[in-house]
C-alpha positions, 0 to 999 in steps of 0.5 A: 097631245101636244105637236110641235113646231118644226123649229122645236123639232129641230132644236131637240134634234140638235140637243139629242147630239150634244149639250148646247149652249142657248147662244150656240143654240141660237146660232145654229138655228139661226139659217134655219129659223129665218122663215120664222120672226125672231120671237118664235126662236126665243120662245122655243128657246124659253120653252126648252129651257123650262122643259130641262132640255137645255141647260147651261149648267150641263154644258160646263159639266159636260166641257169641265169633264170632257177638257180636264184630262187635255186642258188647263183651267185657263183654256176651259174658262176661254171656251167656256166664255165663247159657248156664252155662259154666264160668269157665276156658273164659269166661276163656280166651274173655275173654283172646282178645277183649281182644286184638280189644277196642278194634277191634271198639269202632272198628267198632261206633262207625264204623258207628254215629256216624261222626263226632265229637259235637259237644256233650256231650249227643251224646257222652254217647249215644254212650258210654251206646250204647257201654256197652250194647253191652258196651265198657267206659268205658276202652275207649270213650275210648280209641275218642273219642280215636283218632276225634278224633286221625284227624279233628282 
């Protein structure tokens, strides 16, 4: 049986919460790895990347499935991106939500507003709202018009 070390142990500790990206990972262990080299950390972060306990590509399923309903593509590439994942896999990520884009803008907006705003100030907080939710601009008119189209 094999033993592992107490970095490992740790590291698995980690993970058994919540998908990690290896830099997210390697940050966290960071304060604790600093009675062992630098190699022992990457090691143990090789070792469970081999051993399947740590995926990048989870972790864009996980932040894709878990954002959609609150978030636009926009802001889920950004966190994407600050997790540090590879672009091929953000960009395989981004072809999938802009197929589901201006739905989730629906819904978000509908949750929201619910209704038509009625003078300009009004629309323009309910773009700014959906531009910090990560929609883009074409994004958000096409969801105004589609609204105003179904309630004229």
């Amino acid at each position: 049986m094999e033993t592992r070390s107490p970095l490992e142990m740790r590291a698995l500790r980690y993970l058994a919460q919540r998908e990690y990206s290896r830099s997210e990972l390697e940050k966290k262990l960071c304060a604790y790895a600093r009675s062992f080299s630098p190699e022992a950390l990457s090691t143990v972060l090789d070792k469970l990347e081999q051993d399947g306990f740590l995926s990048a590509e989870r972790v864009v399923e996980q932040i894709v499935r878990t954002r959609r309903s609150r978030f636009g593509s926009q802001r889920i590439v950004y966190e994407l991106k600050e997790k540090g994942i590879d672009e091929h896999l953000i960009h395989s990520a981004l072809l999938s939500l802009k197929e589901t884009e201006l739905d989730a803008a629906l819904a978000i907006w509908q949750k929201k507003f619910g209704e038509l705003p009625c003078t300009r100030e009004e629309r323009g907080k309910q773009m700014r709202f959906m531009m910090s939710r990560g929609f883009s601009m074409e994004v958000i008119q096409q969801v105004l018009s589609q609204a105003h189209e179904e309630n004229p």
